[in-house]
N, C-alpha and C positions, 0 to 999 in steps of 0.2 A: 357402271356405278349404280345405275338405277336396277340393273337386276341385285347387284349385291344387297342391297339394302331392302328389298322389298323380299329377299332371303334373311336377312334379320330378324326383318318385321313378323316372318312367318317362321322362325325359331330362334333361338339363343343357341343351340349348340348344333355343331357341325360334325359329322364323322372323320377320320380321314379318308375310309373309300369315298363317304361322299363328294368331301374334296375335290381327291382326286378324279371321281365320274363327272366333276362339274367342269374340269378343266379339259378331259377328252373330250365330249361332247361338243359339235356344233349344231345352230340352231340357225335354220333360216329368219333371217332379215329381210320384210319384202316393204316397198315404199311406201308411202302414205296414201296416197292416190288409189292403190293397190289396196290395201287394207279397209280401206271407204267402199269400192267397190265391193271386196269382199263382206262386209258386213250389213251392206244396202241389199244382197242376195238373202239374208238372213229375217229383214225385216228391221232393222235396225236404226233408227231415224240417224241422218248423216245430212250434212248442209249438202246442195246440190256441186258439183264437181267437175272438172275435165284434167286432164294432162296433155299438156303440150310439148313440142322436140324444137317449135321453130315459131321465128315470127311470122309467118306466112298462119299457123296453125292458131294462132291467139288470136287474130284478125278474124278467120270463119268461125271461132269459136265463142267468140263477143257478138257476131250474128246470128248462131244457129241457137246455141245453147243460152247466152247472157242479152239477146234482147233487148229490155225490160230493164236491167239492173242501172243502178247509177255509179256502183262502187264493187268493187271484187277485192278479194285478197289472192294475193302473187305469194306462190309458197317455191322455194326452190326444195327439187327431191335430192336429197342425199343421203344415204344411210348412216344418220351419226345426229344427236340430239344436238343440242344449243344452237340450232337453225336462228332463232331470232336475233338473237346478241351475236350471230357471227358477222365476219368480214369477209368479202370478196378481196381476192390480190388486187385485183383493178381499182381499188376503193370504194367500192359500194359499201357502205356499212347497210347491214341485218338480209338474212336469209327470208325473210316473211315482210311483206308490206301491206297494208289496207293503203289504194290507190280509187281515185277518183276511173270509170269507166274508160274514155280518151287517154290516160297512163298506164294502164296495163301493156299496153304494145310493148312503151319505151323500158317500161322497167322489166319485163320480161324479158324484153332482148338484150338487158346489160346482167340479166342474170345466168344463159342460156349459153353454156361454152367454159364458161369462167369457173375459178376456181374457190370454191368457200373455206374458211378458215373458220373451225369454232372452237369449244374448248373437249371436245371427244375427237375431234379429226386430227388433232396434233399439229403443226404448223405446216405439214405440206397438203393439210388441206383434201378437200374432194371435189372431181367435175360435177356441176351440173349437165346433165344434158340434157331433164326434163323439169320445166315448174308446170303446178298442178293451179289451176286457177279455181276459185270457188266462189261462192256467192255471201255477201257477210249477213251473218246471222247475228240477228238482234239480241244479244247475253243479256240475263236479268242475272243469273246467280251461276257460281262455276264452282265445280267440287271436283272431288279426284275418284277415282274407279279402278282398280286392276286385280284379277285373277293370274296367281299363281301356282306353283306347285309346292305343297308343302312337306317335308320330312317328318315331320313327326305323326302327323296324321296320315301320312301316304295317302293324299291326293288333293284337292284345288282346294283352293284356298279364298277368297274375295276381301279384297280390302279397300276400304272406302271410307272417306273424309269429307264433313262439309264445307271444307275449305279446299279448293285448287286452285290451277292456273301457272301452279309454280314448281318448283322440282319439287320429288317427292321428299330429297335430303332435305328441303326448307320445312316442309311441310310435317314431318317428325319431327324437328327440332322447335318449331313455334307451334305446333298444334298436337302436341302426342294422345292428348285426353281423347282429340275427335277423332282418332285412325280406332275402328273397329275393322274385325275381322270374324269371317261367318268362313268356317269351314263345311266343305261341301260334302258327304258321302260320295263316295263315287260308286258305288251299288246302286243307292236307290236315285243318284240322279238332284237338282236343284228341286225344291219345294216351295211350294205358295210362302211358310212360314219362314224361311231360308232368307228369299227375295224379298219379302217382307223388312227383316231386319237388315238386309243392305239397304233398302231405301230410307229404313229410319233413318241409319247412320249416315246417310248423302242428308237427310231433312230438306229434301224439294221445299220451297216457299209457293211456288205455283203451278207444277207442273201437277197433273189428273196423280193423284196415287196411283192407281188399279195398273195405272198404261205403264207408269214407269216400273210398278213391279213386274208386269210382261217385257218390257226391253230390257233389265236382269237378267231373268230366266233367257232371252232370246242371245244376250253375251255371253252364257255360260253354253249354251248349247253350240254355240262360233265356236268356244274355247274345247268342248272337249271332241264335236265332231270333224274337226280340222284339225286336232294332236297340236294343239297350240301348245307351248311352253308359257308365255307369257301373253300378256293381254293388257294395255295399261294405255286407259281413256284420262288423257289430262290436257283441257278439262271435259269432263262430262257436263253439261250444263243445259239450262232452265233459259228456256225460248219466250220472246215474248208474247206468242203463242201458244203459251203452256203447253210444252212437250219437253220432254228430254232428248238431247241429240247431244251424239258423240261427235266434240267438238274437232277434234283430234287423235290420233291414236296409234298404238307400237305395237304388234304383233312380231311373234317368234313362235315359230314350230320346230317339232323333235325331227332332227334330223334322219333318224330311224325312222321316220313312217312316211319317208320321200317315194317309198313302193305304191303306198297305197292315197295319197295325196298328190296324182300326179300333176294334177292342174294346177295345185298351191305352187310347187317347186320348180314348175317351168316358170314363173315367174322369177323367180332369180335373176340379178344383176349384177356378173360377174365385172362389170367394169367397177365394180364398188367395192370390189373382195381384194387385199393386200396382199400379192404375192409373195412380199418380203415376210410376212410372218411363216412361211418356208423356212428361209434364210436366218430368223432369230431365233427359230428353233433350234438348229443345226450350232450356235451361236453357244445356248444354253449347255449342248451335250458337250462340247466341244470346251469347254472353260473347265469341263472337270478333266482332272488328269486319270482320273480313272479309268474314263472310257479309254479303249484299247480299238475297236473295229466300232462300226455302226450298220445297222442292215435297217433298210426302207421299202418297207412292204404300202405299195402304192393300187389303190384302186381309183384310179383317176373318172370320178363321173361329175361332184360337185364343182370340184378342182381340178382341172385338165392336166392332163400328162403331162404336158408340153411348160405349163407352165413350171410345175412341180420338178422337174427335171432344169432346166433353167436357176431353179431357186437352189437346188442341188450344188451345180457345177458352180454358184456363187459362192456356196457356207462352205463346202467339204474340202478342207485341204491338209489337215495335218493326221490324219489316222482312216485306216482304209475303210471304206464304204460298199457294201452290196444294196445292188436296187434291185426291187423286180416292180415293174410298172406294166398295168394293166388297166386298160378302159381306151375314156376319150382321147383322141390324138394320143393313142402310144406311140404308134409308127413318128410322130416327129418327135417325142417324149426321147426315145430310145435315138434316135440322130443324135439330137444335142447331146446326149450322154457321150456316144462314141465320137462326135469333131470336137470334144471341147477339150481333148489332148490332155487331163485329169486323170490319177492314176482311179477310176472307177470299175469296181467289179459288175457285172449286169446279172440275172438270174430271171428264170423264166416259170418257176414255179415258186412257193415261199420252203416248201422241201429245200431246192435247187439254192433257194439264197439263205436257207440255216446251214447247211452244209459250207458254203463259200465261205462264209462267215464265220464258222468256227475255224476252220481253216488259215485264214487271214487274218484271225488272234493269235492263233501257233504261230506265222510265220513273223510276226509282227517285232 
């Protein structure tokens, strides 16, 4: 939703190939936690941070890391917005608490296993299995921040509002006058003058001008030297300190540059990824009567053989199928195909499975 909209934001009209490239396209999703780190490598001002798996780990980490603090905030990681206003199955209501120091244990540990309900995860929800703990920073003033890709100008885009904190859909709809937008070259790269007029349009009340137009420029250069797709600080905001620090924040990188990004994408957390969207695609093709055969040209590295194959022998059953699967876990990719007693053709090159294929149309 929030990408869609911040694709409006950055044009009115849509092509169809673009469309359709927006809809092949996957974009890695890496955690919160994960993205703080990453941009604290950058220079990046970020409230101080840990991620935890276990109560045993929030316990050394309240003495090694939090000392000092009276109060933390408890963030459970799951790859899906409306973390705050969600529910736990167990009843916990909200994915996010500010907790007195002595309460972090408890509420970490009723967070840590269990299952969160928001309004992007759908009703079955996603596990936590890590909350990121952090230190609460004193907010004077909260604005909104994000770098996109734009189509019209073919290339980044930076949009920013003095007003944040809230989704970006509230934040057009009650503030459209404040959303500016500074298109970036991508030649010559962000400029003094560039960075300049994104911080107008945040209008710091007390943060150093000079520094917050340096940690712009230092988001933009996250954004293009990591082939990020998207980039969306909400809120960005004004410390009582006078600094800017990204309070929060979404990263997404092009899946295409998983070659050359390989430390970004071992990051990946496949327990967060929905195999059944396999299964609904097979769902989609499968409702038209048109299709006759179907061929599944599988490079299984993001998404395992094994799993893809599985999702396979769930959607495929009324029109014949050629797979050819190649990467992680084929060897058990390629078992499940042949025990699951489905009339499934296999193919071992995509030659191998256009041949079978056309094949299995004629005979059809």
């Amino acid at each position: 939703m929030v990408r869609g909209l911040l694709n409006k934001l950055a044009t009115k009209s849509i092509t169809v190939a673009g469309r359709w490239q927006q809809q092949q396209l996957r974009r890695l999703n890496i955690h919160e936690y994960q993205g703080a780190e990453l941009m604290g490598k950058y220079g990046i001002n970020v409230p101080k941070g840990v991620a935890v798996s276990s109560v045993e780990e929030v316990r050394k980490a309240i003495q090694t890391t939090f000392p000092n603090e009276k109060e933390l905030v408890v963030k459970s990681q799951i790859l899906a917005g409306g973390r705050g206003l969600g529910k736990f199955t167990s009843g916990l209501q909200g994915g996010v608490h500010i907790v007195k120091i002595d309460q972090a244990e408890e509420i970490a540990g009723k967070m840590l296993g269990q299952t969160l309900v928001t309004k992007q995860t759908g009703p079955q929800g996603k596990v936590v299995s890590k909350v990121y703990l952090c230190e609460k920073v004193s907010l004077v003033n909260e604005m909104y921040f994000a770098i996109t890709l734009d189509r019209t100008t073919a290339g980044p885009l930076i949009i920013a509002c003095r007003e944040g904190g809230t989704s970006i859909e509230d934040l057009a709809e009650k503030f459209p006058d404040m959303i500016i937008k500074v298109p970036i070259d991508v030649f010559k790269g962000i400029t003094d003058e560039d960075a300049a007029k994104v911080v107008d349009g945040l209008a710091p009340k007390v943060a150093d001008r000079n520094a917050s137009i340096e940690q712009v420029k230092k988001l933009y250069n996250l954004f293009r030297e990591s082939d990020c797709t998207q980039l969306e600080i909400n809120p960005i905001a004004e410390t009582s300190d006078n600094k800017l620090v990204a309070a929060d924040a979404k990263l997404n990188f092009d899946d295409n540059a998983a070659f050359r990004q390989k430390e970004i994408f071992a990051l990946r957390d496949p327990s967060q990824e929905d195999p059944r969207e396999v299964v609904e695609a097979f769902k989609i093709l499968t409702s038209d009567e048109k299709v006759k055969a179907i061929l599944v040209n599988i490079f299984g590295g993001i998404m395992k053989c094994d799993v893809i194959a599985s999702g396979i022998v769930n959607a495929a059953k009324h029109v014949p199928v050629v797979v050819r699967l190649e990467g992680t876990n084929v060897d058990q990719g390629k078992r499940i195909l042949k025990e699951s007693g489905m009339t499934l053709i296999t193919a071992e090159d995509l030659d191998d499975a256009a041949e079978k294929a056309v094949k299995a149309l004629k005979s059809a």
